[in-house]
C-alpha positions in Angstrom: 28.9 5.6 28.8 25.5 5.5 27.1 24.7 7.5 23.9 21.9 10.2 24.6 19.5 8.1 22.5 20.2 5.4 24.8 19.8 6.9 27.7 15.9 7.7 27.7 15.0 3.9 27.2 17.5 3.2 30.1 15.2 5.5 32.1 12.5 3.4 33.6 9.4 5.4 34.5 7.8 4.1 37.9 3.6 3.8 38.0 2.2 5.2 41.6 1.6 1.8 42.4 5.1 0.7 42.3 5.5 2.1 45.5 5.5 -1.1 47.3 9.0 -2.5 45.2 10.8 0.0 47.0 10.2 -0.4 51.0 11.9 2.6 53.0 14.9 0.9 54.9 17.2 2.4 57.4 21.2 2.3 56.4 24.4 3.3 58.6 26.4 5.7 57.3 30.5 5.7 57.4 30.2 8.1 60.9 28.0 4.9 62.4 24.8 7.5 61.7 21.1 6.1 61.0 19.3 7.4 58.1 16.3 6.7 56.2 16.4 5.7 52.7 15.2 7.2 50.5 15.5 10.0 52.7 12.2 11.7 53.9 10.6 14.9 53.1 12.6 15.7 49.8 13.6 14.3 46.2 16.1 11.8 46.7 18.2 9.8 44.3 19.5 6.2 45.6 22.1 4.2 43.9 23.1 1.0 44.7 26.7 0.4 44.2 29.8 -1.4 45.2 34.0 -0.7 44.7 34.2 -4.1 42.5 31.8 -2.3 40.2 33.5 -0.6 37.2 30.5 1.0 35.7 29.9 2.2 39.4 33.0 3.6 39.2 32.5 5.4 36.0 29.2 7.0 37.7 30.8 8.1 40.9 32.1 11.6 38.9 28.9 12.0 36.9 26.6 11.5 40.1 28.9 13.9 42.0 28.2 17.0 39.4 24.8 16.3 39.8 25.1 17.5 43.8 26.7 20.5 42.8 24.5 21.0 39.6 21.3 20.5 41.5 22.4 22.0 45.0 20.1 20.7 47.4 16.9 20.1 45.0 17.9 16.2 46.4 19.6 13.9 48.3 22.1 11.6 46.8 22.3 8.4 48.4 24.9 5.9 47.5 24.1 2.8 49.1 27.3 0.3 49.2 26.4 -3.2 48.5 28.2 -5.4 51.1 31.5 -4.2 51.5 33.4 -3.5 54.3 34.0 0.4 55.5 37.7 0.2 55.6 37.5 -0.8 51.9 34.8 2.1 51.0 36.9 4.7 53.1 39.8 3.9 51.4 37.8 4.0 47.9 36.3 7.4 48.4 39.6 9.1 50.0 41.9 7.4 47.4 39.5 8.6 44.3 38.6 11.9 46.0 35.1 11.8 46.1 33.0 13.9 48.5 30.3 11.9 48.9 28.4 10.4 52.0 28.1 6.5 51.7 25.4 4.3 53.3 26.4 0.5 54.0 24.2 -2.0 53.0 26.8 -4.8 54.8 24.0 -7.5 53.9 22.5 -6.8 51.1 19.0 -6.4 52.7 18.2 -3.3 51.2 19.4 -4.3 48.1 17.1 -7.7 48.3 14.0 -5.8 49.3 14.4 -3.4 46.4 14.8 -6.6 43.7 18.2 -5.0 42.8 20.1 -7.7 40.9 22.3 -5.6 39.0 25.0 -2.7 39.5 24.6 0.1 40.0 20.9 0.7 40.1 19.6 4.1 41.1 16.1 4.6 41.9 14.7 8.5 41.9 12.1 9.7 44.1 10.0 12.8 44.6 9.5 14.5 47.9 6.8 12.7 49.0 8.5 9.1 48.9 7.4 8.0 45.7 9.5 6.2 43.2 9.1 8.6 39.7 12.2 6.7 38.0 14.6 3.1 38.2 17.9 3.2 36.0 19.2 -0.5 35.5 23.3 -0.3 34.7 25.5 2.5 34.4 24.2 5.7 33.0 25.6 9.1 31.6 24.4 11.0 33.9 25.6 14.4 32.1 23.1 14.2 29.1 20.1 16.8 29.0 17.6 13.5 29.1 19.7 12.3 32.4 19.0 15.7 33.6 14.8 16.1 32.6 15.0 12.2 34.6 16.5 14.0 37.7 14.6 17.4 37.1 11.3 15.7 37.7 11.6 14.9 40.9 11.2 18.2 41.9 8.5 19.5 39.3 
């Protein structure tokens, strides 16, 4: 994981303008359930992901203390990169992980967003905007993590 020092430079602050890089997308989830990504009307955090990943792996606790930190102050959304469901189901249930999971079965949402590199998690406010892009695996449990998640909301 990332030292603390580290993880403020690896916490890419987003101009207003940016907007544009990060196209709202629709994604199934595991159930066969649309929804909006990022999602509408509240802070949202997006990570792009995959199983073959293993600094997305090394995330997958970190990111899921943040949802029971933070309550609903946001919406996680972990967006699979191409994989099939059988193989994210069996992921999640065989590492115990709570979380929902979107499908991003052709990398569209992925390629519209310019991500090139896993896992990259993009942070947005309540109004859609991106405030925040993280490139590579971060430690999501350090106090800088938590200002970079905090001010989505303030």
């Amino acid at each position: 994981m990332a030292s603390s020092a580290s993880v403020a430079s690896q916490v890419e602050q987003l101009k207003p303008t940016q907007s544009a890089a990060f196209p709202a997308f629709s994604a199934l989830d595991l159930e066969g359930r649309s929804t909006k990504v990022p999602a509408p009307g509240r802070a949202a955090i997006v990570n792009f992901w995959a199983t073959w990943c293993p600094p997305c792996r090394a995330e997958m606790p970190l990111l899921q203390q943040l949802t029971e930190l933070y309550g609903d102050k946001f919406q996680l959304q972990l967006v699979n990169f191409k994989e099939r469901p059988a193989t994210i189901q069996r992921y999640m249930r065989d590492s115990a992980w709570s979380m929902p999971v979107l499908l991003d079965p052709l990398g569209e949402g992925a390629a519209a967003w310019g991500v090139k590199r896993y896992p990259t998690t993009v942070g947005f406010d309540a109004q859609g905007k991106p405030r925040w892009r993280v490139v590579g695996e971060l430690d999501w449990s350090t106090a800088e993590a938590g200002k970079a998640v905090e001010s989505l909301w303030r």
